[in-house]
C-alpha positions in Angstrom: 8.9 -14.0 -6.9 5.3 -13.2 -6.0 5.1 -11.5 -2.2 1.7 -12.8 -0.9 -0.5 -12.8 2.2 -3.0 -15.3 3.5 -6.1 -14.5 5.5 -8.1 -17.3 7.3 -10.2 -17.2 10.7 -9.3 -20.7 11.4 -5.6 -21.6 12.2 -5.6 -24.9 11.0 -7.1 -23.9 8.1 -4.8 -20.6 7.6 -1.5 -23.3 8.8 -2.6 -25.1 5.7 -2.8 -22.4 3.1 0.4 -21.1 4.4 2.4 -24.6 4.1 1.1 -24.8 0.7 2.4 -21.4 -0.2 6.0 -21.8 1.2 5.9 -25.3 -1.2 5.4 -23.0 -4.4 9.2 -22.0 -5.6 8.0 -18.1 -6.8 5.7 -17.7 -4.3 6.8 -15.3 -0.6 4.7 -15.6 1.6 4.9 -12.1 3.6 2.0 -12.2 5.7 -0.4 -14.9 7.9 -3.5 -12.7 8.8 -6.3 -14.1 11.0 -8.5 -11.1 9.9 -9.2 -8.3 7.1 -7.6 -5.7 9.9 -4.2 -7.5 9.9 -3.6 -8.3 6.5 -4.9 -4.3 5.9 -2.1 -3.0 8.1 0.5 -5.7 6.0 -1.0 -4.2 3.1 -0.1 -0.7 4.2 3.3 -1.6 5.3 4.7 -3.8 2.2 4.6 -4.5 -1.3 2.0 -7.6 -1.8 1.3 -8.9 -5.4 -1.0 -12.1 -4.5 -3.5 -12.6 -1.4 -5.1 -15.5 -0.7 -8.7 -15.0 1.0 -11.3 -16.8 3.2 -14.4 -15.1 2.2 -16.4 -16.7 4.8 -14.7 -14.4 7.7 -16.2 -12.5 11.0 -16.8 -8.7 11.3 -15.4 -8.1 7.6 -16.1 -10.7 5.2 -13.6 -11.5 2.4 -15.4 -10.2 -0.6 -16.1 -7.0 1.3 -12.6 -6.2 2.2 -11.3 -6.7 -1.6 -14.2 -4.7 -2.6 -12.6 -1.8 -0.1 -9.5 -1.8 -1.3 -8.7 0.9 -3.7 -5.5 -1.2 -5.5 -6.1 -4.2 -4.4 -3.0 -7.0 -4.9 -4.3 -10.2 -7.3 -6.4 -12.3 -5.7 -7.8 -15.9 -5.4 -10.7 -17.0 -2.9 -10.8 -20.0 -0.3 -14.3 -20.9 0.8 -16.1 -24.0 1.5 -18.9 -22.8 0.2 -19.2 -22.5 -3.5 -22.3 -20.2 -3.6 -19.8 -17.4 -3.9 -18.1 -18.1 -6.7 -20.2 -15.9 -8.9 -19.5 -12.7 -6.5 -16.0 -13.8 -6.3 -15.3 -13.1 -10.0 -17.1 -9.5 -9.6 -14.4 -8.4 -8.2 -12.0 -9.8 -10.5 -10.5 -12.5 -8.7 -8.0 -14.7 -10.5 -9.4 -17.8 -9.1 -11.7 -19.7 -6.4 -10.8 -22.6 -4.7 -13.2 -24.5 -2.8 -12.2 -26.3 0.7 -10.9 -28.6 1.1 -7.9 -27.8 -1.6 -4.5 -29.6 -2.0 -1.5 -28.3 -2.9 -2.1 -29.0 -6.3 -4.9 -27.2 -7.2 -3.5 -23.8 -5.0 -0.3 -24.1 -7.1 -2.6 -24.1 -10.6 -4.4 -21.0 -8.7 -1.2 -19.1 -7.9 -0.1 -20.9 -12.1 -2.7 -18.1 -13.4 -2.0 -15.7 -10.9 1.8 -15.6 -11.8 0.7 -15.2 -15.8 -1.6 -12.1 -15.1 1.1 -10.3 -13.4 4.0 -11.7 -16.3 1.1 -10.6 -18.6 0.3 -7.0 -17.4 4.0 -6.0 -16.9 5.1 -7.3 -20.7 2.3 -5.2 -21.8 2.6 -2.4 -19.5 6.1 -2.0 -18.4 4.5 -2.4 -14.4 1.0 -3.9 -13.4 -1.2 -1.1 -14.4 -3.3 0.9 -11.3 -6.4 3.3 -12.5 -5.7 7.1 -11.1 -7.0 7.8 -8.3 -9.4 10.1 -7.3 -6.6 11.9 -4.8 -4.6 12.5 -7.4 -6.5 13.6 -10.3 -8.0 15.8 -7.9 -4.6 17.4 -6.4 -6.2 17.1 -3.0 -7.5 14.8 -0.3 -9.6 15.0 2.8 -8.3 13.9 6.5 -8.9 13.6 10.2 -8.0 16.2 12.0 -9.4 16.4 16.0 -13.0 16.1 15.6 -13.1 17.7 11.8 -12.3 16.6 8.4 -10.3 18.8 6.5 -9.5 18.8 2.7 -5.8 19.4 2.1 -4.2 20.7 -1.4 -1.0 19.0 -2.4 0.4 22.4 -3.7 -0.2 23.8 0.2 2.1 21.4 1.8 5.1 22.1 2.9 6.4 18.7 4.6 5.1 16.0 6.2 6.6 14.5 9.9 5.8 11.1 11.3 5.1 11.1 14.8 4.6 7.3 15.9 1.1 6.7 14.8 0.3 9.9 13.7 1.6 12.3 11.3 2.0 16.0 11.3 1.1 18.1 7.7 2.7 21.7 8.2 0.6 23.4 5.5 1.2 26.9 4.0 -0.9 29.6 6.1 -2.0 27.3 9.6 0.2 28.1 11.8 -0.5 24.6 13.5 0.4 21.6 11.8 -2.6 19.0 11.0 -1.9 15.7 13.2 -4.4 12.7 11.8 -4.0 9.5 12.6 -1.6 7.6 9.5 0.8 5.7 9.0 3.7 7.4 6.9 3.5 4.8 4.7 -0.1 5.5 3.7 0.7 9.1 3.1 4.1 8.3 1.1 1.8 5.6 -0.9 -1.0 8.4 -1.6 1.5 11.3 -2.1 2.1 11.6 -6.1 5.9 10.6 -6.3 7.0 13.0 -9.2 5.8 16.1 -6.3 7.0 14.7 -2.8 9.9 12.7 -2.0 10.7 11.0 1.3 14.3 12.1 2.2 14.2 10.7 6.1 12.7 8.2 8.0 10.7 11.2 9.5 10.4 13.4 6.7 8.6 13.8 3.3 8.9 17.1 1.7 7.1 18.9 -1.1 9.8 19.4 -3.7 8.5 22.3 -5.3 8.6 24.3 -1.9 12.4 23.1 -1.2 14.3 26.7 -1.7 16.9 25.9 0.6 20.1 23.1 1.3 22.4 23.4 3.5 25.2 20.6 5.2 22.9 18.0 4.3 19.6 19.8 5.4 16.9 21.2 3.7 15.6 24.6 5.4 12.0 25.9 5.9 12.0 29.2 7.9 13.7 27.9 11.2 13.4 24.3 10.9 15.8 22.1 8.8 14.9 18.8 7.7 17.6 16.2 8.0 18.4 14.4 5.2 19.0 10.5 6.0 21.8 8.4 4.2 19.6 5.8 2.5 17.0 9.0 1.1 20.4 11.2 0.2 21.1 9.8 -3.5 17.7 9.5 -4.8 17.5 13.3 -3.7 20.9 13.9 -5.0 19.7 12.7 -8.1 17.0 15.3 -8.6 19.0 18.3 -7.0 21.7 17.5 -9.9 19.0 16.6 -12.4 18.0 20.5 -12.0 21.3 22.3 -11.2 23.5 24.2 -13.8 
């Protein structure tokens, strides 16, 4: 099953798209986006493997907002205007279909779509992502009041979420950093084999935990609860490292 998004200014337009989707067996569609901005905070919030964009779009067009996305999903471009077809393979799209479409040629569309991914995964074990810059460079910069401040992975201690913001408590401030993120960006940013999320609230630098106690994990005077649907996975790598 392919988990998808569609993004179309026009209702009727993005009703269409959406009834074609739900008629393709393997295709999920997770998301109907009237703009770049709402399919970006889907994207942020769920696994998507296919998007379906209107390139012709307001404020963000749709070339531009694949082009901004450092891992984007697979796509394939709607227009009715075939002058970007050219640009649309630039960015490595899967496929174009001009408006108006039937059902037909969006199910050939998705048809390829589904044999990248089946492709890539046989080959790769997974759909392959290049490295990113964040973490080949062990750091990353973010917003912090009206700076921008680089942060090293190794100076982290653990990370809070706090509604729309998140709070870095970071070896030698005595203030934690509070940008504005969603704990889903940081987890998806965050190098899995060196933090784990082991809360709803919490991710924690593994090498800095020193300290368990009654399901807790200790820095100084503050202990970190440890929720039930994080506690195996961090079982697992306690054990994994006991005698």
């Amino acid at each position: 099953m392919l988990r998808c998004i569609a993004i179309d200014d026009e209702p009727l337009a993005l009703a269409q798209i959406a009834s074609y989707i739900n008629k393709v067996p393997y295709l999920e569609l997770v998301g109907r986006c009237r703009d770049a901005q709402q399919a970006l905070e889907i994207l942020q919030q769920t696994q998507v493997d296919l998007m379906f964009v209107d390139i012709n779009m307001p404020d963000l067009n749709g070339l531009d907002f694949v082009r901004s996305l450092e891992f984007p999903p697979k796509v394939i471009f709607t227009t009715a205007y075939s002058d970007y077809a050219i640009d649309g393979y630039k960015v490595q799209a899967v496929d174009y279909l001009l408006k108006p479409f039937g059902l037909k040629e969006l199910e050939a569309a998705a048809d390829r779509a589904r044999l990248r991914i089946e492709s890539e995964t046989a080959a790769y074990g997974f759909v392959p992502q290049p490295t990113s810059a964040i973490e080949q460079d062990g750091c990353f910069f973010v917003k912090n009041d009206y700076r921008i401040v680089r942060l090293r992975f190794d100076d982290i201690k653990y990370i809070e979420s706090m509604g729309e913001y998140v709070r870095f408590f970071v070896e030698g401030s005595e203030r934690p950093l509070m940008p504005l993120l969603s704990m889903k960006r940081v987890e998806d940013v965050l190098p899995s084999d060196r933090f784990m999320r082991v809360h709803r609230s919490f991710i924690v630098n593994l090498s800095r935990v020193t300290d368990i106690s009654r399901q807790r994990i200790i820095f100084g005077e503050v202990s970190i609860p440890i929720g039930d649907s994080y506690k195996q996975a961090f079982l697992d790598y306690i054990n994994a490292r006991s005698l």
